[in-house]
C-alpha positions as CSV (number, residue, x, y, z in Angstrom):
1,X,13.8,-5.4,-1.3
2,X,11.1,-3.0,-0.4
3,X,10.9,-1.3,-3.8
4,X,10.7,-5.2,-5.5
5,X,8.1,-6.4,-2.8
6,X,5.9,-2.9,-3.8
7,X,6.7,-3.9,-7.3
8,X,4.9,-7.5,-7.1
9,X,2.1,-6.0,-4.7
10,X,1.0,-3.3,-7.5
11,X,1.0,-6.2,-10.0
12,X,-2.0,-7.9,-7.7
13,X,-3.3,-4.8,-6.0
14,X,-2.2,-1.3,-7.6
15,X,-4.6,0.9,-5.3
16,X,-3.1,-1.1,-2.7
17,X,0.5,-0.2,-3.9
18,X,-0.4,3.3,-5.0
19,X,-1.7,3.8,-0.9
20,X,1.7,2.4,0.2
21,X,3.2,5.0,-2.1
22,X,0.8,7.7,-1.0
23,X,0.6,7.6,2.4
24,X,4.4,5.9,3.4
25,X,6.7,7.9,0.7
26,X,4.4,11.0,0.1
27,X,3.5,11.2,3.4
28,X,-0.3,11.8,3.1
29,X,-3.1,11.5,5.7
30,X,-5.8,8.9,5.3
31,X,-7.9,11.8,4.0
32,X,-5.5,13.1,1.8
33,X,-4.9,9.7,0.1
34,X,-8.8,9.3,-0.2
35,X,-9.4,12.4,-1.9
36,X,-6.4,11.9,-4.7
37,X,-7.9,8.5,-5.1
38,X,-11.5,9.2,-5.0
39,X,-12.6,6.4,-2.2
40,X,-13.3,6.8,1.5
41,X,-11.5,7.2,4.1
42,X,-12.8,4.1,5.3
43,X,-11.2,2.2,1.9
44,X,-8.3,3.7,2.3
45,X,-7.8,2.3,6.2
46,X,-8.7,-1.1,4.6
47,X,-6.2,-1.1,1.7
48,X,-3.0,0.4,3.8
49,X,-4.1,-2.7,6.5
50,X,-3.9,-5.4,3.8
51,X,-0.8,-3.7,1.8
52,X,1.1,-3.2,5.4
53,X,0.2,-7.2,5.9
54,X,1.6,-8.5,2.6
55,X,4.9,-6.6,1.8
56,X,5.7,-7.6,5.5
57,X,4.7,-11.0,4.6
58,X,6.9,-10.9,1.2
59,X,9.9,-9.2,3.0
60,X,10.2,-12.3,5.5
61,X,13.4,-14.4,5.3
62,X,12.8,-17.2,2.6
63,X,9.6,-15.4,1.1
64,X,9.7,-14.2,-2.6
C-alpha cells in the first residue's frame, strides 16, 4: 500500500515523492536531501511535512 500511495504522490508531487524516498528509505538528513536535490534545507522541511500529510491521508481505511 505504501509503495502504491508513493506511486500516486510522485505523479502530483515527484520532489515531494523523491524526499520521501530520500530521507525515509535512504535514510538522509534534511541536509543531505537538500544538497542531492539542490533546494534548501528549509524546502526540504516543507516538502517531507506535506508528503508525510498525504500518503498518511491516502493510506486511511476507505481512501484511494
Amino acid at each position: 500500500a505504501l509503495v502504491d500511495a508513493l506511486h500516486a504522490l510522485a505523479d502530483v508531487a515527484p520532489r515531494q515523492s523523491r524526499v520521501v524516498e530520500l530521507r525515509y528509505f535512504g535514510g538522509l538528513t534534511v541536509e543531505e536531501a537538500a544538497e542531492v536535490l539542490q533546494v534548501s534545507a528549509e524546502t526540504i522541511t516543507r516538502d517531507w511535512r506535506m508528503a508525510k500529510a498525504w500518503l498518511l491521508r491516502a493510506l486511511q481505511p476507505g481512501k484511494a
